[in-house]
N, C-alpha and C positions, 0 to 999 in steps of 0.2 A: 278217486275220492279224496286224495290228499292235497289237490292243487289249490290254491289260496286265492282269496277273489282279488287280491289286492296284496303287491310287494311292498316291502318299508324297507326302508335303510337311512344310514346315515354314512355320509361320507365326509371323512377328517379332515381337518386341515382347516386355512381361512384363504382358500384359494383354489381353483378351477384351471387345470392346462387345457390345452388345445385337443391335445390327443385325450383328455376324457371328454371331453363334449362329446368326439367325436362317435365315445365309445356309449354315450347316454343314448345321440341320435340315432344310433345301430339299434337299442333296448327299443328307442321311441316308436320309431317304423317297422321293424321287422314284421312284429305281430306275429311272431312264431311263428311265419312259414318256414322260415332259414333257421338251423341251427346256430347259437352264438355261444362259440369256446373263448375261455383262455389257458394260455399255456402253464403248465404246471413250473415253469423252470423261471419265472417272470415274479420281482418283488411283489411283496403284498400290497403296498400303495397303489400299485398296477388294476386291484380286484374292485375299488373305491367300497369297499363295504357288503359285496353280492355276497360273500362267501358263503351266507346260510343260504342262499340257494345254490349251490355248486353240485354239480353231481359227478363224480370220478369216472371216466371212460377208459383212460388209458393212461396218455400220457398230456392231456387234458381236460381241464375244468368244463363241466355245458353249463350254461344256464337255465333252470327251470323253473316253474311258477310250483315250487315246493320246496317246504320247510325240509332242508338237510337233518338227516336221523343218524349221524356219524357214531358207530360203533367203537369205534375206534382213537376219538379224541383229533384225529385229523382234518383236514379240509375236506369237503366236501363228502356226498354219501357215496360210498361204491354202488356203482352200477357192475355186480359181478358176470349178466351176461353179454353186454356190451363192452367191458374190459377184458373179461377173460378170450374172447375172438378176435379182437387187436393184439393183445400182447402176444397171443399166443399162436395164435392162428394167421393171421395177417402182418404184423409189422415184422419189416426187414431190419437187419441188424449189423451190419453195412461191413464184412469179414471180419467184427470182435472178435470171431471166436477165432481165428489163424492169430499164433503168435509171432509169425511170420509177417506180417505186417503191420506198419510203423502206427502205434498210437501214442499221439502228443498227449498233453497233460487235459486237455477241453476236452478229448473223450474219455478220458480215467474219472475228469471231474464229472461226467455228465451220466456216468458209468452211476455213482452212488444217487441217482433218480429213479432211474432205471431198475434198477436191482430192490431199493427200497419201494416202489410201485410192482414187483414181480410180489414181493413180501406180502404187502398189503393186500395184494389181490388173493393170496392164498392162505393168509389167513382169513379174510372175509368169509371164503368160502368153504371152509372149516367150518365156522358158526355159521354157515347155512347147511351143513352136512351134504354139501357135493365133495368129499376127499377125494374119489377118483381125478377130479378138474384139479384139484387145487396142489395133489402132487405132480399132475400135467405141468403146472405152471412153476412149480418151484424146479423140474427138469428142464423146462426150456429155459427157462433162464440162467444156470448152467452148461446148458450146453450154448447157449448163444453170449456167455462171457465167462468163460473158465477161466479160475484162477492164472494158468500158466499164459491167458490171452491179456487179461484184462486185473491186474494185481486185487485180492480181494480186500472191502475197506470195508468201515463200521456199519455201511446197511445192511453186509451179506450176515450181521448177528440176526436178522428177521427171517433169512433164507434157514438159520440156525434152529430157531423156533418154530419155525414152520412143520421142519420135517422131525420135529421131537415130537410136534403136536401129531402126525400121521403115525406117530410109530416107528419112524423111518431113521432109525438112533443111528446105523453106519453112518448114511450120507450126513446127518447132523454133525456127526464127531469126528467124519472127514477134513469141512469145513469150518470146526472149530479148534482144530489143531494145527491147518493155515492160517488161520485168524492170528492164532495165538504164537505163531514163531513171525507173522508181520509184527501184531505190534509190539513184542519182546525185542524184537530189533530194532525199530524205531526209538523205544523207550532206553534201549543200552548207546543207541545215539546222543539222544538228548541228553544223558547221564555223563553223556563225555564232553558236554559242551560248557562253555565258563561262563560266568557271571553275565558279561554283555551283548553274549549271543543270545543267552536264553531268553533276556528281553525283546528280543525279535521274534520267538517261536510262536507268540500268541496264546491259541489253548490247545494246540495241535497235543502234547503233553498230557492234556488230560482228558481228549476226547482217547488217548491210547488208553490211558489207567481205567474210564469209563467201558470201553470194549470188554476189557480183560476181568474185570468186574460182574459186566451182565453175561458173560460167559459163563463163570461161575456160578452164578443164580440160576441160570438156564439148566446146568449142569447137575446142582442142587436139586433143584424142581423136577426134571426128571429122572434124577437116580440115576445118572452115570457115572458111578463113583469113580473107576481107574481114569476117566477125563477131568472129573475136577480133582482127583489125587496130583496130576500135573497141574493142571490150572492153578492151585491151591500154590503149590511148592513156587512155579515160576514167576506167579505173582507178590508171594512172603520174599523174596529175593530182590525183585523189582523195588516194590515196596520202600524195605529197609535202605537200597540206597538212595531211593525217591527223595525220604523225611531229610537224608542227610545231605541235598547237593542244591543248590541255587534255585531248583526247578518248584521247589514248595515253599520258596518265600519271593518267588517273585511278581 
């Protein structure tokens, strides 16, 4: 009952490539026998405008003749029983989890998708009141990229809130006290760096002080005092020499 008789969009720009035509004539013919995804890991200009109809599977976008109902402020609507049997059930995760084998920097980077799509899916399913599923899924996704496999980065603060929202305070304030000695160390890096390097770091600087930040709110919100008792302290420390070093005027 929510399929729309008719799509609109617009798509930006004063110009047309190749490869969207080609992606219109896929829309024009298919006639919905064929599923047609995009990849979740592909620029937005890549979407020409579908996004309101996108629907979350996994670790790609489907297209559907319905208006996106995003809970959540992100792209497209989750599909939590068609996601939660890919991530969790079906897709392989190519030895993440041995630390014993070599991962380059494109699977660390491709690692914060993954893990922020593990997040998403379990709190989806949170607000639909399947908990049993949704700490299913904040476990696999741990066990299929452990910290000691796959170093954790600012999406595993969703895997954080996740398991605060189930009740599940250990495993939340396991994972927020590796958080929080990665980016303490990053940030006593950057702290030691001079004036003309720092203009090379970008905002890496303060996607750390952002982590350590919603740690603490997380921490606040639910009542983990002795973890935001450290949070608190590591961060007033940070901080202070944050205001005073190149990193906050540059």
């Amino acid at each position: 009952d929510r399929i729309v008789k008719e799509m609109l969009w617009k798509v930006k720009g004063s110009s047309i490539t190749r490869n969207h035509l080609m992606v219109f004539d896929i829309i024009a013919n298919t006639n919905w026998e064929r599923p047609i995804y995009f990849a979740v890991t592909v620029g937005g200009d890549n979407y020409l405008g579908l996004q309101k109809y996108f629907q979350t599977e996994g670790l790609a976008y489907r297209l559907v003749p319905i208006e996106s109902n995003s809970r959540d402020g992100q792209t497209g609507e989750v599909n939590t029983v068609a996601m939660y049997e890919n991530m969790v059930n079906k897709f392989q995760w190519g030895n993440m989890d041995k630390p014993e084998v070599y991962h380059g920097t494109e699977t660390e980077r491709m690692s914060l998708n993954y893990r922020s799509m593990f997040a998403r899916l379990a709190n989806s399913l949170i607000e639909e009141g399947e908990k049993e599923k949704a700490l299913k899924t904040l476990d696999r996704c741990m066990e299929a990229m452990p910290h000691e496999s796959i170093l954790l980065n600012f999406s595993a603060a969703g895997i954080v809130e996740g398991y605060y929202k189930l009740g599940e305070f250990e495993k939340g304030n396991d994972i927020a006290l590796k958080l929080l000695d990665v980016y303490s160390q990053e940030m006593q890096y950057y702290l030691s760096l001079g004036r003309e390097q720092v203009a090379r770091l970008g905002n890496e600087p303060d996607i750390a002080m952002s982590v350590l930040q919603k740690l603490m709110i997380l921490a606040r919100v639910h009542k983990q005092d002795e973890l935001l008792e450290s949070l608190e302290s590591r961060f007033d420390e940070i901080e202070s020499k944050y205001l005073q070093s190149p990193l906050s005027r540059k």
